[in-house]
N, C-alpha and C positions, 0 to 999 in steps of 0.2 A: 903852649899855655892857654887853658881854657879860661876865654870871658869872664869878669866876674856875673854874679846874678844881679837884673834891677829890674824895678818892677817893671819897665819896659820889654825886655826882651821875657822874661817869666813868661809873663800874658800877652805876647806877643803880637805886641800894641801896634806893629807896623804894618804885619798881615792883615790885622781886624781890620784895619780902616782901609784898608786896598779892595776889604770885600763888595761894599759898597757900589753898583756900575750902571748909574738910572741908563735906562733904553731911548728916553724919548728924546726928539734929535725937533727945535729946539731941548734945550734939557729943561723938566718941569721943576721949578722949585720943590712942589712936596711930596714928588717922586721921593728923595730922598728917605722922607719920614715914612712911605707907605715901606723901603725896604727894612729900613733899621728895625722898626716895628716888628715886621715878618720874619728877621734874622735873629729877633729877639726872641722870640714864639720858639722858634727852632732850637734852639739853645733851651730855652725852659723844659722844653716836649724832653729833649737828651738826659737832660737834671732828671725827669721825673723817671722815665724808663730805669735809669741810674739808682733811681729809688726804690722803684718798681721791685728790679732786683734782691734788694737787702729786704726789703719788705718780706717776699717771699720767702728767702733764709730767714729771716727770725720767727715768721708763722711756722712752717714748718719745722723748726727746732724749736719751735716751744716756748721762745721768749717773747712774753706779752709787754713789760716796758717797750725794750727795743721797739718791738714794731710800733706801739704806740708813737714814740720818739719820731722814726721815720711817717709814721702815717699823718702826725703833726709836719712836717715837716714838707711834703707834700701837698696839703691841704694851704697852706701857706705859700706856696709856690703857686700853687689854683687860683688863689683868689689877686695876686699880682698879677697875672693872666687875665682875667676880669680886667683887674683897673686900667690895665694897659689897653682895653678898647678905648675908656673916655680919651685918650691920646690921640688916638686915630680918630674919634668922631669931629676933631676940631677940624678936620679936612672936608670941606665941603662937596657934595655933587658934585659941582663946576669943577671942584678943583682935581678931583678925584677925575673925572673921565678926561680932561685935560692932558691925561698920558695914559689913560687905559686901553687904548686901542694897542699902544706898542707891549701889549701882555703879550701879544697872541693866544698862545695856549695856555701859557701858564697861568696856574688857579691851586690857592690853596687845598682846593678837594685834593692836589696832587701831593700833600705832604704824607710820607712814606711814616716818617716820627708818630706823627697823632695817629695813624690808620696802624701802628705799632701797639700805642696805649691803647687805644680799641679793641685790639685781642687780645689783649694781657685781661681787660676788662670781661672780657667773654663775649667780644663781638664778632661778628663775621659776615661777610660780602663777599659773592663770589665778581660781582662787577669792581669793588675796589680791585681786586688781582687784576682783573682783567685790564684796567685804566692803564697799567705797566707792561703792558703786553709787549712794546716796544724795549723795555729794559728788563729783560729776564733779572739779574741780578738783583734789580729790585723786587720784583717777582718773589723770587727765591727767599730774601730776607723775612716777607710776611708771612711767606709759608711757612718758615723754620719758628717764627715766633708761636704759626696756631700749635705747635708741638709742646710749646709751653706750657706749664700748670697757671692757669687763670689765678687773678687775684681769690674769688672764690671758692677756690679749687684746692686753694693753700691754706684759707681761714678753715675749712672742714675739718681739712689734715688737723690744723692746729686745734679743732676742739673735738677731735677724733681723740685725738695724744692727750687732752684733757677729760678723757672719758666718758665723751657724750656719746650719745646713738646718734651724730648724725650720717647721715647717706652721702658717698659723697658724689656728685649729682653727674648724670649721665647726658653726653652730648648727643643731643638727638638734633638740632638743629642747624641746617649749613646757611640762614639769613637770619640776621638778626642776633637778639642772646643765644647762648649757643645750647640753653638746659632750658628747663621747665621749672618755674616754682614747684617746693616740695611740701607737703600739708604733713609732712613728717617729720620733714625737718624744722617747718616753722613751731611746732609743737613741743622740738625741744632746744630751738631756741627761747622760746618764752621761757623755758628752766633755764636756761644762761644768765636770762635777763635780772629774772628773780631771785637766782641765788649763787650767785659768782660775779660780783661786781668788777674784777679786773677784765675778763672775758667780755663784761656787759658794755665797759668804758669803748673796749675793739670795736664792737657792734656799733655803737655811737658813731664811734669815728669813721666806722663803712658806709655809716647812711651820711653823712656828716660829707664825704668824698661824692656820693655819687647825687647829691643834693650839690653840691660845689660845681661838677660837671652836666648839672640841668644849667646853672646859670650861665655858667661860659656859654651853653648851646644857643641859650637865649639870649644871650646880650650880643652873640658874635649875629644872630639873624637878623635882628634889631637894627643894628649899623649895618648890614648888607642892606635891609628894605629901605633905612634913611638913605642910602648912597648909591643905590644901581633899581630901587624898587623892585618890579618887576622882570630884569631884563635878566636873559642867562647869563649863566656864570661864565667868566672866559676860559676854563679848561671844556666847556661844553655842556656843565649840569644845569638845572633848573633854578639856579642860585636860591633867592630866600625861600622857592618852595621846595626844595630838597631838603634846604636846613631845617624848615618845619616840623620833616616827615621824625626828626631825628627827633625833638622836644617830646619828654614827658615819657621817655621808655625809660625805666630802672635799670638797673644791673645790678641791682643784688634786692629783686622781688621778695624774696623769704623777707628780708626785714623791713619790707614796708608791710607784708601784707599780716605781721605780727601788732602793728599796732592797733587792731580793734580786738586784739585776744588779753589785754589789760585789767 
């Protein structure tokens, strides 16, 4: 006779809090809060991929609510991401290097989830691969992802299937965004803009996302310079000046670079 259900064992309330395992030996009190935080992040990043997904089925089949629905839905996942920094910023300097020696290596640059969203987004590193060099399998996972149709790759489709001319944009680049702004297709975006207001509400919502993901970039560098300043990162990067390198690149340039054709 099978268990009944409770919210316990559903969400499997006994596993979650076993995941928890501070390193630092004495144990640091806000060790804890630096993992819950990070396990939090980790679960969000899953959510979004999650979303990522359906996102792309409804761009590609054509349904402009749905994806809105989901693209709302995400964008709202983003910015609890955000706020969940001021939580961590309540950890001071002191308190924070107080167990950061027992990182060793490990460093958020090693999350596989976010370096996930990144090429869904149209990004690409061939040193992110590289960092996993030691775990093919993870290796393997990113590479299977760059095979994927980019979030922008799927909004084309979707106003290709609504009858625009636009192109849908060619990977010429292995760092960085993976296409080039196109002066063709920002030309008929501004017809999107101007005369299709469900289409136009998308476009919103695309800059609306990747204006959501400047701020994370910035609020997450912000708390690294308050809390390590200058010092490298513990997986071995350039900590806040790596994260800098990242602020202020778009991923989806056509629709910034439409706002002076108004």
């Amino acid at each position: 006779m099978s268990k009944s259900l409770t919210y316990t064992n559903y969400l499997n309330i006994d596993k979650l809090l076993e995941l928890q395992e501070p390193v630092s030996d004495p144990e640091e009190h806000d060790e804890m809060l630096f993992i819950i935080i990070h396990q939090s992040y980790e679960l969000w990043f899953k959510q979004i991929l999650h979303e990522f997904d359906k996102l792309r089925n409804n761009l590609e089949a054509g349904r402009t609510w749905a994806a809105a629905k989901t693209m709302r839905r995400i964008l709202t996942i983003l910015k609890t991401m955000v706020s969940q920094i001021d939580i961590l910023e309540t950890m001071t300097p002191l308190e924070f290097n107080s167990f950061r020696g027992f990182l060793q290596q490990a460093s958020g640059f090693q999350s596989v989830q976010f370096r996930e969203m990144e090429i869904i987004c149209g990004m690409r590193s061939k040193h992110i691969i590289e960092v996993h060099s030691e775990q093919p399998e993870l290796q393997q996972q990113l590479i299977d992802r760059e095979k994927e149709n980019t979030l922008w790759e799927s909004f084309c489709k979707f106003l290709q299937n609504k009858g625009y001319d636009i192109i849908t944009p060619e990977r010429v680049n292995e760092e960085g965004l993976v296409y080039e702004p196109s002066e063709v297709n920002q030309d008929e975006l501004v017809k999107v803009m101007k005369n299709d207001p469900e289409a136009a509400i998308l476009c919103e919502l695309f800059v609306d996302y990747d204006e959501g993901l400047q701020e994370w970039r910035y609020r997450h560098v912000k708390m690294v310079e308050r809390t390590i300043g200058t010092k490298r990162g513990t997986g071995g990067s350039d900590g806040a000046k790596y994260l800098r390198k990242t602020l202020n690149d778009p991923i989806f340039p056509d629709l910034w670079a439409i706002r002076t054709k108004f």
